[in-house]
C-alpha positions in Angstrom: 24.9 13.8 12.9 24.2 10.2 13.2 23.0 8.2 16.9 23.8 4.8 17.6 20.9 2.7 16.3 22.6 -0.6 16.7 21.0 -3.6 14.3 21.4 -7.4 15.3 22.7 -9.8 12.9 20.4 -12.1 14.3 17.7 -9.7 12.7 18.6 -10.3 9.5 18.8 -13.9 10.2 15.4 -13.8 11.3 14.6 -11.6 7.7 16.0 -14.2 6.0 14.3 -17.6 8.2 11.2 -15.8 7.4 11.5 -15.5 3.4 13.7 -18.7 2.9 11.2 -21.0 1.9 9.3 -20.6 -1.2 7.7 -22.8 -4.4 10.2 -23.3 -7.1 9.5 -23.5 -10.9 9.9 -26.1 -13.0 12.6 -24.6 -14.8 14.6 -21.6 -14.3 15.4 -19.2 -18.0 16.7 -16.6 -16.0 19.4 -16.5 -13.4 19.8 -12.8 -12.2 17.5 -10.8 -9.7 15.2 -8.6 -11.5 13.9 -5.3 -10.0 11.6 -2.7 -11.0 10.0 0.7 -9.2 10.6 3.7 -7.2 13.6 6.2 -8.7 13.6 7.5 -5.2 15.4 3.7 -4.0 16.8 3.3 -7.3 19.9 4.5 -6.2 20.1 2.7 -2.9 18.9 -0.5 -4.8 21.6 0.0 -6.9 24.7 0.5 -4.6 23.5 -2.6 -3.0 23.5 -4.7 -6.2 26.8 -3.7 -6.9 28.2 -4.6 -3.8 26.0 -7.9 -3.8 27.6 -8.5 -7.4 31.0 -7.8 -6.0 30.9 -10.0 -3.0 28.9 -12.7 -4.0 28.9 -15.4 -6.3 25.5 -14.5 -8.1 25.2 -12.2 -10.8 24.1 -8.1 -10.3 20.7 -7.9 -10.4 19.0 -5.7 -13.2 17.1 -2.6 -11.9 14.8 -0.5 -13.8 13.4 3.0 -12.5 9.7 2.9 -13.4 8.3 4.6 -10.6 6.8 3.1 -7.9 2.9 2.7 -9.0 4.6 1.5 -12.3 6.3 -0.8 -10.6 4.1 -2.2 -8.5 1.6 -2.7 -11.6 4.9 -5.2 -13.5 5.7 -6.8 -9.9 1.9 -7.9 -9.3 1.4 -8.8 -12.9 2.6 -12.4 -12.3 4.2 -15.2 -11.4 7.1 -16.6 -13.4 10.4 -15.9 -14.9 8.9 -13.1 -17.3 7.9 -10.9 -14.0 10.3 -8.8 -11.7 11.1 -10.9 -8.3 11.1 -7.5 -6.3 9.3 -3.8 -6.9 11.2 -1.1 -4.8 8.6 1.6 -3.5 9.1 5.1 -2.3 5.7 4.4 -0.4 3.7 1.5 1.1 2.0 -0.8 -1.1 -1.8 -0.2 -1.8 -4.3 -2.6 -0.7 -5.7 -2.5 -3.8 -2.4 -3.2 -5.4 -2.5 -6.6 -2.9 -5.8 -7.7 -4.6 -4.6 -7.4 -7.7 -1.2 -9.2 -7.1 -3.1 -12.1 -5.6 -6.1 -12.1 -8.3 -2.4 -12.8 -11.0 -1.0 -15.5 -8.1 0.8 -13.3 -6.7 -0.2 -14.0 -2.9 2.5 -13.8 -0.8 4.4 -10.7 -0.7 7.3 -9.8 1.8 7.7 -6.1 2.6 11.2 -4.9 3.7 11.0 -1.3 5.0 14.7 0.2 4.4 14.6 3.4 6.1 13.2 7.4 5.6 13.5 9.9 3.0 12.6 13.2 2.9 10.9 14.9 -0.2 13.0 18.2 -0.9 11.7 20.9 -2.5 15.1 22.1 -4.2 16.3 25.1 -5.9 19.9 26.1 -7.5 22.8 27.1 -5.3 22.1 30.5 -7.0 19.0 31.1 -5.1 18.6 33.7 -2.5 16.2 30.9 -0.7 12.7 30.2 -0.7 11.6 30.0 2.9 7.7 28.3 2.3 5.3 26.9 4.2 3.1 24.1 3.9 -0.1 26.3 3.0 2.4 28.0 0.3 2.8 25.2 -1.4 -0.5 24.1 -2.1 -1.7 27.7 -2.5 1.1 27.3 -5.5 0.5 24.1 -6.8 -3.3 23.1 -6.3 -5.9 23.0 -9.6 -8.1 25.2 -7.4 -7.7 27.0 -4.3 -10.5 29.1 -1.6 -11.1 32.5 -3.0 -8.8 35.3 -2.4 -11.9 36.8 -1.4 -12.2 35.0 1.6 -15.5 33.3 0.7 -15.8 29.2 1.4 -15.5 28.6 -2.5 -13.0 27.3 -4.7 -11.8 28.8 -7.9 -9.0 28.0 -10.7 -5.6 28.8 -9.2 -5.3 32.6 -10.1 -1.6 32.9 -8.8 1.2 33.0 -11.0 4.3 34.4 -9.1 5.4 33.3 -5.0 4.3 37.0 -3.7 0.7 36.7 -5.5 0.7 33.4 -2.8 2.1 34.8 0.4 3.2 38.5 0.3 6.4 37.8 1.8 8.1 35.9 -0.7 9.8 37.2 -3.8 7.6 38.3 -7.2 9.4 35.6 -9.2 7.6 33.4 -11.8 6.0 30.0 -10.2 8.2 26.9 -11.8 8.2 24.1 -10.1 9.8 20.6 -11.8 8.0 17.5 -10.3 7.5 13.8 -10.6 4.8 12.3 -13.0 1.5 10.5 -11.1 3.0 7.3 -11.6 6.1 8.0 -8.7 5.6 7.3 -5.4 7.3 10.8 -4.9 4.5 12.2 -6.4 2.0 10.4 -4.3 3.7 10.8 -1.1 3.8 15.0 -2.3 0.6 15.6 -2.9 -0.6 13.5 0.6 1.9 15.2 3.0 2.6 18.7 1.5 -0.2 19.6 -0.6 -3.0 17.7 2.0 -0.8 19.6 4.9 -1.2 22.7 3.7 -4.7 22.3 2.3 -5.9 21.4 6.1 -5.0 24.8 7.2 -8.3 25.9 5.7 -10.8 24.6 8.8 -13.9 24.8 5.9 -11.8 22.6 3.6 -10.2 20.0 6.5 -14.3 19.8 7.4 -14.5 18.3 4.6 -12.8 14.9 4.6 -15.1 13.6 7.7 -18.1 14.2 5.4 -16.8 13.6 1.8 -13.3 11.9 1.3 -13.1 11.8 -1.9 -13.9 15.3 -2.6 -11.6 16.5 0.2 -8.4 14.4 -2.1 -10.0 16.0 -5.6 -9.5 19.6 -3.6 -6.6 18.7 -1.7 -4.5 16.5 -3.9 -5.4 18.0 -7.8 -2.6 19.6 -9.1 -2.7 22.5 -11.8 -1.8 21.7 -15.2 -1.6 25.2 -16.5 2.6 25.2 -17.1 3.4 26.3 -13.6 3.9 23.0 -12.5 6.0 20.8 -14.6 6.4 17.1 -15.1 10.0 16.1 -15.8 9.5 12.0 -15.7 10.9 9.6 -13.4 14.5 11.0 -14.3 15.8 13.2 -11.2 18.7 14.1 -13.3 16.7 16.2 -15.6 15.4 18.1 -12.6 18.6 19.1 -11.5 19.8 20.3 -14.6 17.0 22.4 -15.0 17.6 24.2 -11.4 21.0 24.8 -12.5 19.7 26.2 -15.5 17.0 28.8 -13.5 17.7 29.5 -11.1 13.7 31.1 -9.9 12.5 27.1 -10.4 11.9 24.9 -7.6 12.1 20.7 -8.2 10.8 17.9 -5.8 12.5 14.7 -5.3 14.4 13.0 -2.4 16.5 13.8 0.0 19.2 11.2 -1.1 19.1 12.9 -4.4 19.9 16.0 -2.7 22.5 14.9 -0.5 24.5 13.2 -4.0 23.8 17.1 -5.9 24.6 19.1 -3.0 27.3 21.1 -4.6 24.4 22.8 -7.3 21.2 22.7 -5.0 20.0 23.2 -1.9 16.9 22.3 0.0 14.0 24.9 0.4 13.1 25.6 4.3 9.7 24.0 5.1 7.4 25.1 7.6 10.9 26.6 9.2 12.5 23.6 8.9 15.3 22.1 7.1 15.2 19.1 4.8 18.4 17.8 6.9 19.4 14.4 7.9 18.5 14.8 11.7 15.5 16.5 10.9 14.1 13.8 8.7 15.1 11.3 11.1 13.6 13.0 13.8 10.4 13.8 11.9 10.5 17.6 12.5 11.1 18.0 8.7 7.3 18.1 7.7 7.3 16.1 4.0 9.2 12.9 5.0 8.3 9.6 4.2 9.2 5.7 4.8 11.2 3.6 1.7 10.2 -0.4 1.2 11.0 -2.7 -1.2 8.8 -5.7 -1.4 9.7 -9.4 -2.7 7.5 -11.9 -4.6 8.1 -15.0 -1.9 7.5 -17.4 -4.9 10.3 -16.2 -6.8 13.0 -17.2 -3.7 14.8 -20.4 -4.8 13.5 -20.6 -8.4 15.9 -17.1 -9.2 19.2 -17.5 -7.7 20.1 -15.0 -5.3 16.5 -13.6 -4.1 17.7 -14.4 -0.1 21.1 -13.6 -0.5 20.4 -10.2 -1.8 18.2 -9.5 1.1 20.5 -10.6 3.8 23.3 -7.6 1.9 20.0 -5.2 2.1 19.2 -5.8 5.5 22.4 -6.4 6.7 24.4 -4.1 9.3 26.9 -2.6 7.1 24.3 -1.6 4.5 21.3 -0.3 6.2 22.8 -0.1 9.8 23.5 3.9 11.4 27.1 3.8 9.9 26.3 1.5 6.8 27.3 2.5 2.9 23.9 3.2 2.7 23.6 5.9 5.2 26.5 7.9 3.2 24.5 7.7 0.2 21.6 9.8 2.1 19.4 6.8 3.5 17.7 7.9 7.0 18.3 4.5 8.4 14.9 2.8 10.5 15.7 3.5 14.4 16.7 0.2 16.3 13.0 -0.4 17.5 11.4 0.3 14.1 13.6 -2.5 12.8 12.8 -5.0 15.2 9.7 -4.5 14.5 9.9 -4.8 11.1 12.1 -8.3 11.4 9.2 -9.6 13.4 6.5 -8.9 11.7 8.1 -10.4 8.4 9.5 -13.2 11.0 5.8 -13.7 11.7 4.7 -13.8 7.9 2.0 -11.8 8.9 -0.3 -11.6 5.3 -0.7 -7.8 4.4 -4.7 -7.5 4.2 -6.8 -7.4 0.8 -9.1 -4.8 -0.4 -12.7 -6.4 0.1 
């Protein structure tokens, strides 16, 4: 399943040159690593903690699973003792999101990109399957959709069972148990999935060289007429539900998958798979980078900021065979990670909305 994808200690060290020298506070009230963001890297976030906690002498860092545009908003609120040192993110940070860190002093930010997820849409063990595609999906899920009549117009999603969408699926009820707008997992959904199957209308893909922002209201609008369902940040819940109907349909990562495997099972994509190697090899279609990003000012005024880091980035964690690959992380290939070490070897200053 896995290739070798070998990752230098010398990487890390270079990770670690990069990030070790920051502003320290006056005083220090607090003397564990705090974390907010993504539920997605929650759990990684959290296996590395534990392990950091273990092995080290600093204290386990608290993590809280806000979701990553939650997050993000708590990370770039400040500098000081009373913000989070580091915001984990189940997609890149905004550039928007830059200017406002920097308009609250937060101006130097170090992005660490940990590997790939895929998002998996799920259902119960119970399920005969849901083969879809990616025009299936938004057909299913989009606020409006082109006419059934085959005119260039838009009207309110009419469909209300899989068949109504595409003929060949089976006439069961439209559930589908997803993330809020404040997860990453959402974000990264509606852009690769919905936007994916959206573009298979040439009228409507037309439509983003002339009007972005009306292409995204089309594209990335979801209905809010009961078939699709918000169930939080809490992945849990989503699971629970599957096992309960087995007709619904959740979205979250594949990681989450991977730890549930025994009551759900991915839906085929686009005739693909939501499996390690495809992910990794980007054949599965709705896959997706994981960061986590640290506020440089924080390192050497809270104890442990570098230390951590070094466990993240290390070899036995994120490397091809580390702990984090057997919790369902799609580790960075060797050249992705190099390039990742230099450009935060290089300090190279993400660029601010204008």
């Amino acid at each position: 399943m896995k290739h070798s994808r070998p990752l230098s200690s010398l990487a890390t060290a270079a990770v670690l040159a990069a990030i070790g020298a920051s502003p320290v506070f006056a005083q220090t009230a607090r003397d564990y690593i705090s974390i907010v963001g993504s539920s997605t890297v929650y759990p990684f976030a959290t296996v590395v903690a534990e392990q950091f906690g273990k092995t080290s002498q600093f204290k386990t860092p608290k993590i809280e699973s806000t979701g990553s545009g939650g997050g993000i908003k708590l990370f770039c609120s400040g500098v000081g003792v009373q913000y989070p040192d580091i915001v984990n993110s189940s997609r890149a940070i905004k550039p928007t999101e830059l200017a406002t860190c920097a308009a609250s002093g937060v101006k130097d930010v170090v992005e660490v990109k940990i590997g790939y997820d895929g998002i998996v849409m799920a259902e119960s063990k119970a399920s005969p399957g849901l083969p879809l595609t990616l025009r299936d999906v938004y057909l299913a899920l989009a606020k409006q959709v082109p006419n059934p009549s085959g005119t260039e117009t838009l009207v309110a999603n009419p469909y209300k069972t899989w068949k109504d969408v595409n003929p060949k699926l089976p006439a069961e009820t439209i559930e589908v148990l997803g993330p809020p707008p404040t997860s990453g997992t959402r974000d990264a959904f509606v852009e690769l999935a919905m936007e994916g199957g959206c573009k298979t209308f040439p009228w409507i893909k037309a439509i983003k060289d002339k009007d972005e922002n009306k292409f995204k209201q089309i594209c990335y609008t979801i209905r809010e007429d009961g078939f699709f369902v918000e169930a939080g940040e809490n992945d849990n819940l989503i699971v629970q539900k599957l096992k309960a109907n087995k007709d619904a349909v959740g979205i979250f990562g594949y990681s989450f998958l991977e730890q549930n495997a025994d009551s759900v099972k991915g839906s085929v994509i686009d005739g693909q798979a939501p499996t390690f190697e495809n992910i990794a090899s980007g054949k599965y279609p709705i896959s997706r980078p994981l960061f986590f990003y640290v506020k440089k000012a924080h390192i050497g005024a809270i104890p442990g900021i570098k230390e951590y880091v070094a466990e993240f980035t290390s070899k036995k964690a994120m490397g091809e065979d580390g702990y984090l690959a057997d919790r369902g992380l799609v580790p960075l290939p060797a050249a992705e990670f190099q390039a990742m070490v230099k450009r935060v070897a290089a300090m190279e200053t993400m660029p601010l909305a204008k």
